[in-house]
N, C-alpha and C positions, 0 to 999 in steps of 0.2 A: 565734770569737776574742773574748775581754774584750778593751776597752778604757777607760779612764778619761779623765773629761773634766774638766780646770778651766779654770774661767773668771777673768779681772781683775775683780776686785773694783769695783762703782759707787759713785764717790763724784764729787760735782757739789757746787759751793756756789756759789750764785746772785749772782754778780756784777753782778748790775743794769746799772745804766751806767757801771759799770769796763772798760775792756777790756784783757785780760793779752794782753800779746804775747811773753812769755818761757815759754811751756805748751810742752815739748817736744811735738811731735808723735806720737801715739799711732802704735806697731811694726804694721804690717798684720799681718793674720791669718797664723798659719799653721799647718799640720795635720804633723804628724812620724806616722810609721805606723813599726813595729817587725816584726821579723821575727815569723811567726803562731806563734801560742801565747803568746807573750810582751807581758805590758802594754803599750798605748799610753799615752802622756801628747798630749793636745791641750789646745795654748794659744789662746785665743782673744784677741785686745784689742780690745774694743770702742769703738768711735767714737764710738756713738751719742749719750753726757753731752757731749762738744765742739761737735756738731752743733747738738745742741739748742739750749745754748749762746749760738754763733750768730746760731742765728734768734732766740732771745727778743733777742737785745740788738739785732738788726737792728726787732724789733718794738718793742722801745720806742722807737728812734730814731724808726722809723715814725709812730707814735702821738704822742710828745713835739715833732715836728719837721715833717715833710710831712702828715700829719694832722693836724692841729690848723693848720699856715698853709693847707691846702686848705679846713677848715671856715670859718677865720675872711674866706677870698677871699670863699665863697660866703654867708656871712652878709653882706658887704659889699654884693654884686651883690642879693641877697633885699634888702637897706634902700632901694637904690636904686630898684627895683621897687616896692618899698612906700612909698615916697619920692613916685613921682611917681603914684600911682593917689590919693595922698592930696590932693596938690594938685590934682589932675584933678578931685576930687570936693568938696575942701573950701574950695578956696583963698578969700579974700572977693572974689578981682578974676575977676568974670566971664572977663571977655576971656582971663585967663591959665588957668581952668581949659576953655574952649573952645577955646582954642590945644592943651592938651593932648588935649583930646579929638580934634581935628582931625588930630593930628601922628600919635595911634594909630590913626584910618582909613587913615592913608597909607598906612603902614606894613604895616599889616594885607593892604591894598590889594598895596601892593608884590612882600610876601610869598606873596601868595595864600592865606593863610588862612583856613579857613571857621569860622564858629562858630551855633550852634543860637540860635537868638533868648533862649533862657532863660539862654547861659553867665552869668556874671557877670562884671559885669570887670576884675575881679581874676585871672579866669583869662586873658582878654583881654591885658592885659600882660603878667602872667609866659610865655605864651605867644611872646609877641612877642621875649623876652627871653632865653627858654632852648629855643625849637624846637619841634618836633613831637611829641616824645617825651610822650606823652599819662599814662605814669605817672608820670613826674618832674612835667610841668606841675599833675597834680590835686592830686600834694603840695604841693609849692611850694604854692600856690593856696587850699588846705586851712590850710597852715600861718599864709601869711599873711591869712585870711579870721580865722583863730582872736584874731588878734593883734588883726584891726580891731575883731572883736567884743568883745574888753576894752579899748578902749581904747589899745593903747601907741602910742605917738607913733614917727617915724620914728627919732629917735638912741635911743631903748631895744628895738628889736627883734632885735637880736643879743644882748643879756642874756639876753631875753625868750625867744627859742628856745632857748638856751645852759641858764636854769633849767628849763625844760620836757621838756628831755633830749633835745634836736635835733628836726630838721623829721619825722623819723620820727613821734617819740611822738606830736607835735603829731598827724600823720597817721589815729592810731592812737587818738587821744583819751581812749582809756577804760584806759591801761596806767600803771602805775607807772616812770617812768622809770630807777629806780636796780633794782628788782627784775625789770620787763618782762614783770610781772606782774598779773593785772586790782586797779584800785585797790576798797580796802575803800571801805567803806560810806559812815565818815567822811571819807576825803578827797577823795569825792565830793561828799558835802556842803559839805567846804567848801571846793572849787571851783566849784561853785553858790550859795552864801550870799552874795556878794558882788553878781552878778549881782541876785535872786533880792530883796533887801533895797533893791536901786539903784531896783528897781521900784514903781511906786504905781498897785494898781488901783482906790483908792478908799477910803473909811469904813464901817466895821461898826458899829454901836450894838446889843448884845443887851441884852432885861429881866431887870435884875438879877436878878429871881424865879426865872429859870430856871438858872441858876446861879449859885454862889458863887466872886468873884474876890478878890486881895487885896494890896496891895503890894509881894509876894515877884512879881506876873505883870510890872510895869510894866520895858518896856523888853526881854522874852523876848520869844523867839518861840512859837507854838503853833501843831495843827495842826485847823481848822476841816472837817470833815466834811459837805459838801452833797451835795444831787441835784438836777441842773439840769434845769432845767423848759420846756415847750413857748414859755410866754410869756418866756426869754430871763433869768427869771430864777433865783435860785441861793438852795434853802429848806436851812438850814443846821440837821442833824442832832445834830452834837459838838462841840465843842471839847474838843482834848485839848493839857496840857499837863505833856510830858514828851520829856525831849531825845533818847530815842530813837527817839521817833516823829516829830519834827522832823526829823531825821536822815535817815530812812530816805526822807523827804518828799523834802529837800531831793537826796538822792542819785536818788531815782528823776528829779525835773525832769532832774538832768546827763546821766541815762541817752538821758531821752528829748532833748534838747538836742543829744547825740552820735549820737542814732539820726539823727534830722534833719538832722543835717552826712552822713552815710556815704551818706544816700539822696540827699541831694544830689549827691556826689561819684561816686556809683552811673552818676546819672542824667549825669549831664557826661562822664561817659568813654563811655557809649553812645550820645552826643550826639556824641562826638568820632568816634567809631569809625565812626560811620554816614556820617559828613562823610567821616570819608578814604577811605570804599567807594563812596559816591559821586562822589569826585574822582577814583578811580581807573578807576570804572566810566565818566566824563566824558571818561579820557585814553583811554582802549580805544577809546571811540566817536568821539573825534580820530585818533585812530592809525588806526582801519580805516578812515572817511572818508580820511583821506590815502594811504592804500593803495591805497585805490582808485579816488582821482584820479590819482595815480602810475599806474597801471596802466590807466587809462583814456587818458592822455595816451603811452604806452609803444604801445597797440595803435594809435592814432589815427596816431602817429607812423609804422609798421610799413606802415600803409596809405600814409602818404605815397609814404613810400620806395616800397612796388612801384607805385603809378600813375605814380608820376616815373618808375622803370623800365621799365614797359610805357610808356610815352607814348616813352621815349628808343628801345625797342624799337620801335617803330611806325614812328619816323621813321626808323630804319636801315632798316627793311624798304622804306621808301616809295626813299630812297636808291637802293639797290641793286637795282628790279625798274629803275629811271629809267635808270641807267646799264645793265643788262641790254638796254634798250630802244633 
């Protein structure tokens, strides 16, 4: 038997955050069959363009409204955190930043949380502040480690995450946050130049003889070429100056700068993980200790009871041979 199939035509036009509430509702399916040998016509109306629909406009609401008040909650509570590990560490009044430090033992105390003598503690607070959840704490922890390492003060750390592309990338260090993809060469660079430049390991003086400098170098950077040597010091081979050798300098330091952060972060979550197997391994060996003073005080008990029975037995018997008697 032929039969022939049309379908309603798709057309959708993206309403963004308009919402039509006068769209007649789309006809449900339905399938008409004809006597055999004779054409069918089946109609179908699709739903699917209204659905979708929908959901995108529920996703913007999403994204424009409860995503974005949840990110800017929890950028709030991250400043906090970051707030007071600063004062804990910076503050000029002794006393207030030993009050904070004291206030996080308590705490810590409190909670029963364990930490590996290496954490840092900045994991230590955020810790304290968002739980046990050991991947959410390394981020956090990551993110706001990154911040202390540039500098931001505590009222620009929500910018500061917010330009970064959230605590993820921060996490992630080495991605483009708008593409989420590995950053090139140069914005590695120069997200290490800053850094990189803030730094002073000292003064070079080479003999002009050995090469030719000229007032096009003053105030560039270059990239010096050594081999460091047994007695600690550093016999310098090149100088090279051209900016993509600069570059490539300065991108490698960020690499390695990120490498160091992840093996850190590496190292604190097998720090963490080993704490919570031993905490659990510590509660198992409370648990069966109590199990088996519980059941040690159950048999001890058992035996009361039947000497107290036989003793009660004993004296019925003594009883009744008396009166026998």
């Amino acid at each position: 038997m032929q039969h022939t199939v049309t379908t309603s035509a798709l057309s959708y036009t993206n309403t963004a955050a308009v919402v039509q509430h006068d769209i007649p509702a789309p006809a449900d399916p339905s399938i008409a069959l004809g006597a055999p040998g004779v054409a069918d016509n089946v109609k179908v109306a699709n739903q699917a363009p209204a659905d979708l629909a929908t959901m995108e406009r529920a996703r913007i609401s999403w994204e424009t409204t409860e995503l974005a008040a949840s990110n800017k909650r929890l950028y709030a509570i991250l400043t906090d955190a970051y707030r007071y590990y600063l004062v804990m560490k910076q503050d000029d009044d002794k006393a207030v930043r030993k009050s904070h430090m004291d206030a996080l033992e308590q705490f810590i105390a409190l909670r029963k949380y364990t930490f590996m003598p290496s954490s840092h503690d900045m994991t230590r607070v955020v810790k304290c502040v968002f739980g046990v959840d050991r991947r959410r704490v390394s981020a956090y922890s990551i993110a706001l480690r990154e911040a202390l390492r540039v500098g931001i003060e505590a009222d620009g750390l929500a910018a500061f995450i917010e330009k970064e592309g959230g605590v993820e990338q921060l996490r992630l260090g080495y991605t483009d946050p708008k593409t989420a993809k590995p950053l090139t060469v140069s914005k590695r660079a120069e997200k290490a130049k800053g850094e990189v430049l803030g730094s002073d390991l000292g003064m070079l003086k080479f003999d002009p003889a050995m090469f030719a400098a000229d007032a096009d170098w003053a105030d560039k950077q270059v990239v010096i070429v050594a081999t460091y040597l047994p007695t600690g010091e550093f016999q310098a081979n090149a100088v090279i100056k051209h900016d993509s050798a600069v570059n490539a300098a300065l991108a490698a330091f960020y690499s390695q700068q990120q490498a160091k952060l992840r093996e850190t972060a590496k190292a604190e979550r097998e720090a963490e993980e080993f704490a919570v197997q031993a905490d659990k391994a510590v509660m198992q060996a409370q648990k069966k200790q109590a199990k088996a003073i519980q059941q040690k005080a159950i048999v001890e008990a058992e035996k009361d009871v039947e000497q107290k029975q036989a003793a009660v037995a004993s004296q019925l018997a003594v009883l009744f041979e008396t009166q026998l008697a």
